[in-house]
Backbone as CSV, one residue per row, in Angstrom:
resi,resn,N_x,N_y,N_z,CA_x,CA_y,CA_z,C_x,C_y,C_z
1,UNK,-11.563,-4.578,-8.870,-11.131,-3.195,-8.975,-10.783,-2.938,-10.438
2,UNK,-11.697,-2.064,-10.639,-10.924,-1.622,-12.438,-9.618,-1.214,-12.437
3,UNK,-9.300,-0.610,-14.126,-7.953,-0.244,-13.925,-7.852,1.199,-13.511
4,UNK,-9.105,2.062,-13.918,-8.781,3.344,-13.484,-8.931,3.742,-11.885
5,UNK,-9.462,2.605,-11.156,-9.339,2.873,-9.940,-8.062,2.110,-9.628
6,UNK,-7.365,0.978,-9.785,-6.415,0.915,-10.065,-5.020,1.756,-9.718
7,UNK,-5.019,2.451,-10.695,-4.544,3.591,-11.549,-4.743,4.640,-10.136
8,UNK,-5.387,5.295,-9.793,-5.522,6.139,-8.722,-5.011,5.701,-7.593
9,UNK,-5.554,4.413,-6.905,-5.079,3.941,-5.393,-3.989,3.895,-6.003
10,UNK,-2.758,3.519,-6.768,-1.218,3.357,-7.160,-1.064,4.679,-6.938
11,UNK,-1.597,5.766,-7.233,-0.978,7.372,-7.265,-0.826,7.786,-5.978
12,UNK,-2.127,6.680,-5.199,-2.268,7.833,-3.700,-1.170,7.061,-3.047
13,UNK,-1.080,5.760,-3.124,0.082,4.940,-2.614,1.364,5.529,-3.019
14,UNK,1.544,5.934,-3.869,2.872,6.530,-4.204,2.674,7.590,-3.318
15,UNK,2.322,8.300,-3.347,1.935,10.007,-2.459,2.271,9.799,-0.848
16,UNK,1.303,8.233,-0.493,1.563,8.460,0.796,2.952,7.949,1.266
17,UNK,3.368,6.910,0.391,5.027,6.319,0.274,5.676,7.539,0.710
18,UNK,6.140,8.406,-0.608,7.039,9.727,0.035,7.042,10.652,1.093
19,UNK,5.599,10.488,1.034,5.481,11.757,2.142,6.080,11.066,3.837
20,UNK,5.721,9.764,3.944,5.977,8.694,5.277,7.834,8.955,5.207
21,UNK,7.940,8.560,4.167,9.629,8.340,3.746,10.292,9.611,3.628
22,UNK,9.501,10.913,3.517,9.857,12.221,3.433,10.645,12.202,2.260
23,UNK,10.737,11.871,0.711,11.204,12.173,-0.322,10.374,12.222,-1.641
24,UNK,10.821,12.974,-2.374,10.132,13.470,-3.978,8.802,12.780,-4.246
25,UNK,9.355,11.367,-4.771,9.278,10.769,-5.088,9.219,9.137,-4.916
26,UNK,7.773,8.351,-4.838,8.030,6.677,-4.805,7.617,6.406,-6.304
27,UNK,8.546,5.366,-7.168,7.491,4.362,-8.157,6.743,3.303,-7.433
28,UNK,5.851,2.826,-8.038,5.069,1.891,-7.556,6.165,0.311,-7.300
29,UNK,7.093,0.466,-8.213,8.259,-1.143,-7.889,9.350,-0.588,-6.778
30,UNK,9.416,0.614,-6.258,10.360,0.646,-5.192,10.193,-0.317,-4.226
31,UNK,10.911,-0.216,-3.575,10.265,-1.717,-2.174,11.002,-0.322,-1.106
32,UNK,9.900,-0.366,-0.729,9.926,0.572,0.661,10.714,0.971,1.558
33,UNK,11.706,0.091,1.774,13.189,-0.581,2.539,13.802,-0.231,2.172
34,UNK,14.001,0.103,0.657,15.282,0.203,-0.111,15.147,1.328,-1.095
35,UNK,14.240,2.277,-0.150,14.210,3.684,-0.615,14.263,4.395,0.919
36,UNK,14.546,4.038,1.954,14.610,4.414,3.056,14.091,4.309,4.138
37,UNK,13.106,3.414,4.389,12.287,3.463,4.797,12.559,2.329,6.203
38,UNK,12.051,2.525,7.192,12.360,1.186,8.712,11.231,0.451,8.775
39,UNK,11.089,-0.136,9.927,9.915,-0.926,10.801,8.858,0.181,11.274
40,UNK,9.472,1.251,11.795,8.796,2.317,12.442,7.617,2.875,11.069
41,UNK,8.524,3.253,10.377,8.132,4.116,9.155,6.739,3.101,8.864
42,UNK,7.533,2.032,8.308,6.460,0.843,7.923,5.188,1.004,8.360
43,UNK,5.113,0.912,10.226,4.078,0.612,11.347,3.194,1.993,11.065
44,UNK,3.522,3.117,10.727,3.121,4.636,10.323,2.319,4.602,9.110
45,UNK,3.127,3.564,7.985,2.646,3.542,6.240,0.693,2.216,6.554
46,UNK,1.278,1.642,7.584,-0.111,0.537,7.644,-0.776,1.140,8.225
47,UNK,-0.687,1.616,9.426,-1.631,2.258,10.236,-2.255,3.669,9.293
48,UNK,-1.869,4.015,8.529,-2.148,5.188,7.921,-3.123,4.607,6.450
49,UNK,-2.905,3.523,5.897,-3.466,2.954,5.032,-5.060,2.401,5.162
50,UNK,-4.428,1.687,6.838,-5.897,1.120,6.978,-6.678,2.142,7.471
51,UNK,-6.517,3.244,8.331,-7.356,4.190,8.644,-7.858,5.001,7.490
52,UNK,-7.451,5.238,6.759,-7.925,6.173,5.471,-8.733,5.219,4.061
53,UNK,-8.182,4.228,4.065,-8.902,3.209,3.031,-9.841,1.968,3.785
54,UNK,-9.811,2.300,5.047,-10.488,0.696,5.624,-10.055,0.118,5.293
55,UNK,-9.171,-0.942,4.684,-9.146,-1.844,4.888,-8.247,-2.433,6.260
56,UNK,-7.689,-3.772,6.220,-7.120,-4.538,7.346,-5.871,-4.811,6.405
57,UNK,-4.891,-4.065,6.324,-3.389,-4.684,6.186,-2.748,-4.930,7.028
58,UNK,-1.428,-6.008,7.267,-1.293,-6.598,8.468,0.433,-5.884,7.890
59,UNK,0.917,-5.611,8.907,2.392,-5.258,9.540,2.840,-6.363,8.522
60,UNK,2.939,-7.422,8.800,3.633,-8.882,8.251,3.528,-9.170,6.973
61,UNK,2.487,-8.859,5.964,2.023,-8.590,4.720,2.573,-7.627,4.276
62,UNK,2.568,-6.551,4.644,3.939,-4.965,4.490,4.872,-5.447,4.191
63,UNK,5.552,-6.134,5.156,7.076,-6.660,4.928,7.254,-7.530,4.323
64,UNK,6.349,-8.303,3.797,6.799,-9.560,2.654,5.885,-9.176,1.258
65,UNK,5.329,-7.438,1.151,5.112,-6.660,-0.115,5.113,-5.261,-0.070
66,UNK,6.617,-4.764,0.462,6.967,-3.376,0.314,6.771,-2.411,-0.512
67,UNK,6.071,-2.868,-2.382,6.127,-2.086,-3.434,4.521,-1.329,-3.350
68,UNK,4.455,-0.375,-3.699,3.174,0.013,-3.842,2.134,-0.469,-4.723
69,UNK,2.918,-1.506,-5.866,2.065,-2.115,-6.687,1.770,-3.907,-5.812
70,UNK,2.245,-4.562,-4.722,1.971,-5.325,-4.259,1.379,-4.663,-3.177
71,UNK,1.408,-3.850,-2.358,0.054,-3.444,-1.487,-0.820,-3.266,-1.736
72,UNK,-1.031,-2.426,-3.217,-2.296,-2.497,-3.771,-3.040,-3.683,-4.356
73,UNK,-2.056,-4.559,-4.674,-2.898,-6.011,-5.142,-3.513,-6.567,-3.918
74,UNK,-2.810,-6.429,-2.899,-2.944,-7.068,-1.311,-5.012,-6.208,-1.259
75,UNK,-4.399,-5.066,-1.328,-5.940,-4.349,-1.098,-7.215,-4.647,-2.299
76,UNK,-6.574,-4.447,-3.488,-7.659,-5.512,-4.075,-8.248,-6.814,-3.846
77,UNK,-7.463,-7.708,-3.163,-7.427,-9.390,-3.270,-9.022,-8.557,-1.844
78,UNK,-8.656,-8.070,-0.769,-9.231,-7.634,0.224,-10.637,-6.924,-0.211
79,UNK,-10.531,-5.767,-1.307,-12.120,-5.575,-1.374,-12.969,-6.975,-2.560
80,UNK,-12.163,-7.863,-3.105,-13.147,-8.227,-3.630,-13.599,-9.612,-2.348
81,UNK,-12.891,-9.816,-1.349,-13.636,-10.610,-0.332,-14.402,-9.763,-0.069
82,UNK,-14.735,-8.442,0.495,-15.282,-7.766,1.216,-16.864,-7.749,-0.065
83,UNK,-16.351,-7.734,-1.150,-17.844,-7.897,-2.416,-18.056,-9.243,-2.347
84,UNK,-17.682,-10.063,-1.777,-17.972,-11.965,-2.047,-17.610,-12.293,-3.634
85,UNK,-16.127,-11.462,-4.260,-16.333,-11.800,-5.699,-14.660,-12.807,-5.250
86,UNK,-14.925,-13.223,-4.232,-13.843,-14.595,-3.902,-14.760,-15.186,-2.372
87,UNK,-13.488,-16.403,-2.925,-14.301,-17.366,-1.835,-13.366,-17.874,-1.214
């Protein structure tokens, strides 16, 4: 993933952060939890991720990388299996 795509999935991740969490504003280092956010909310932020981006994020991966800049690494590590540019 370049940086300017990068750069975008971090914006939409922020976007969809607040809007789930219903406030202003997410940075990409908030941790999800500790801007307001539950289990419920969480189960809403994955299910909403993987339906709109395809990919497969797991509930359990959420909770041990709440920031929007570790979900998005999570989703990179994921499309470059999906390109075979890992093994």
């Amino acid at each position: 993933m370049d940086q300017l795509a990068r750069k975008s999935l971090e914006e939409s991740m922020c976007a969809l952060f607040a809007e789930c969490l219903d406030i202003d504003t997410v940075s990409v280092t908030d941790d999800f939890f500790d801007v307001g956010g539950h289990s419920l909310l969480a189960a809403e932020v994955v299910t909403r991720i993987n339906v709109e981006l395809e990919v497969d994020l797991r509930l359990r991966d959420f909770f041990r990388n709440p920031t929007v800049a570790e979900v998005c690494e999570l989703i990179a590590e994921q499309e470059g299996v999906v390109r075979g540019e890992r093994s």
